[in-house]
C-alpha positions in Angstrom: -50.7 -28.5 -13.8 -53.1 -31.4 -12.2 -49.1 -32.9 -11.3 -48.2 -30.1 -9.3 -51.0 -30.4 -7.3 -50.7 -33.9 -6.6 -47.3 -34.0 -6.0 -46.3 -35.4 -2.6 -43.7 -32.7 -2.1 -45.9 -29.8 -2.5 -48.7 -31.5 -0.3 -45.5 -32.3 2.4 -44.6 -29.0 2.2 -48.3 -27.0 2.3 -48.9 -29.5 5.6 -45.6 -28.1 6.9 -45.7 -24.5 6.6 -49.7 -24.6 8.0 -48.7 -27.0 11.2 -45.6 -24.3 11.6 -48.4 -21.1 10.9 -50.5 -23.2 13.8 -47.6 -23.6 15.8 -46.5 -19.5 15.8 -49.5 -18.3 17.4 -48.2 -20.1 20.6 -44.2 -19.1 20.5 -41.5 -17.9 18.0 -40.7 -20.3 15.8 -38.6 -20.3 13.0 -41.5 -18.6 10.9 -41.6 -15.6 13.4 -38.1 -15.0 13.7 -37.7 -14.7 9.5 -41.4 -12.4 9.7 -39.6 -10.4 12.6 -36.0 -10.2 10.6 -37.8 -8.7 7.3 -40.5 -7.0 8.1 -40.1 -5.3 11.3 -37.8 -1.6 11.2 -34.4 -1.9 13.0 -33.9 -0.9 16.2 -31.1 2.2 15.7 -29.6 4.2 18.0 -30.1 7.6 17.4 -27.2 9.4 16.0 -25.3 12.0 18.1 -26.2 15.7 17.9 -23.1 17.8 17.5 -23.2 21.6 18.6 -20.5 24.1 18.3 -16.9 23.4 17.3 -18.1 19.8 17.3 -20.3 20.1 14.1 -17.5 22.4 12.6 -15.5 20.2 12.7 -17.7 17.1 11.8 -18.6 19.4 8.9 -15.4 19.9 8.2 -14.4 16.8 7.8 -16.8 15.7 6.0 -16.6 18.3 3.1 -12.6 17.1 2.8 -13.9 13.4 2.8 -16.2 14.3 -0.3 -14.0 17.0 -2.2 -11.5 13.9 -1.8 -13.5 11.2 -3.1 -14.6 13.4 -6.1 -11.0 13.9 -7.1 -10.1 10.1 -7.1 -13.2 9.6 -9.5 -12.1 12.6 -11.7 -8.5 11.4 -12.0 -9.8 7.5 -12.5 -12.2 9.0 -15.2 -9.5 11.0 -17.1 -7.3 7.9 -16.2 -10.4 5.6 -18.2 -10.4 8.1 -21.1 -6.4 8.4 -21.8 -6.5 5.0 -22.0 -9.4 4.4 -24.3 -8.3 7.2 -26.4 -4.6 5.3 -26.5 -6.7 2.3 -27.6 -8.7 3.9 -30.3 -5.2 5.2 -31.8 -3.4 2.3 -32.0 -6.6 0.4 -33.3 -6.8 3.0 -36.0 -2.7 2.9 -36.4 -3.6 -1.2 -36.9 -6.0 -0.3 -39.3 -4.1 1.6 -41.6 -1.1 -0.9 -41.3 -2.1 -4.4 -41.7 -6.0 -5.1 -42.2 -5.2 -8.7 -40.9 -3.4 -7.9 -37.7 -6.9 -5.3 -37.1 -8.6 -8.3 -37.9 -7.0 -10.4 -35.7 -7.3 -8.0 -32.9 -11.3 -7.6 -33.0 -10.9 -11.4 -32.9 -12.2 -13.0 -29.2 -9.7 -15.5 -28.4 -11.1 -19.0 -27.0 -8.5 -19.8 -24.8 -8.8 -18.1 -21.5 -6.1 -16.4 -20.4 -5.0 -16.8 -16.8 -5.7 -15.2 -14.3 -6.3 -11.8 -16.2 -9.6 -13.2 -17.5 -10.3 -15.4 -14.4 -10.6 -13.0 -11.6 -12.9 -9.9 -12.0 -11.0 -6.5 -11.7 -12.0 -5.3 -7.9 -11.1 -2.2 -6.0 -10.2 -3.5 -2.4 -9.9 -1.2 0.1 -6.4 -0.4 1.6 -4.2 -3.1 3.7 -2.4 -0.5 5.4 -5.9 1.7 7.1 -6.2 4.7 8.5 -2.6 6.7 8.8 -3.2 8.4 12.3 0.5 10.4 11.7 -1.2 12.1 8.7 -0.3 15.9 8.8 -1.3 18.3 5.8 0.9 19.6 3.6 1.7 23.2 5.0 0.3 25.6 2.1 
């Protein structure tokens, strides 16, 4: 402990951050600025009030946007669970066939294969953006 307090770069560093605590009371220095950037509440605009058709259709919109988004993660969940249960079959299938290939297969390999265990599975969003021609299917 007695080496941390005689170290010269905590001493250089404690005479720094006082002379730059000394120096802040007369401008903005680099101290203020990072005090101003975490502490202080961003300056917002206030959001736009909607009234009428306006908000109907803001509404609107952003019902479709949800009921959307909770069908993608239902599919990609049922997608997740066909797939493990395909997984658990064949394991099982494995199992009952050759008790060294099911071996083999709960087996981590030590060579990494490329790229599928070098990059991290991501969801991107889409290249192609917003499709402004878009017209719903007629029910």
């Amino acid at each position: 402990m007695n080496s941390l307090r005689t170290s010269p770069f905590i001493r250089r560093s404690f005479y720094q951050f006082n002379q730059i605590r000394l120096e802040s009371t007369g401008g903005d220095t680099r101290i203020e600025a990072i005090r101003r950037v975490l502490f202080e509440s961003s300056q917002r605009p206030k959001t736009l009030s909607l009234e009428g058709e306006a908000l109907e259709e803001h509404e609107t919109i952003e019902r479709a946007w949800k009921l959307h988004k909770m069908r993608q993660r239902e599919h990609r969940q049922r997608s997740l669970e066909h797939q493990f249960r395909a997984m658990n079959m064949a394991m099982t299938e494995l199992e009952k066939t050759s008790d060294r290939l099911f071996k083999g297969a709960l087996v981590k390999s030590r060579h990494m294969t490329y790229p599928k265990q070098a990059k991290i599975p991501t969801e991107t969003p889409s290249t192609q953006g917003w499709d402004y021609a878009y017209k719903a299917p007629q029910v």
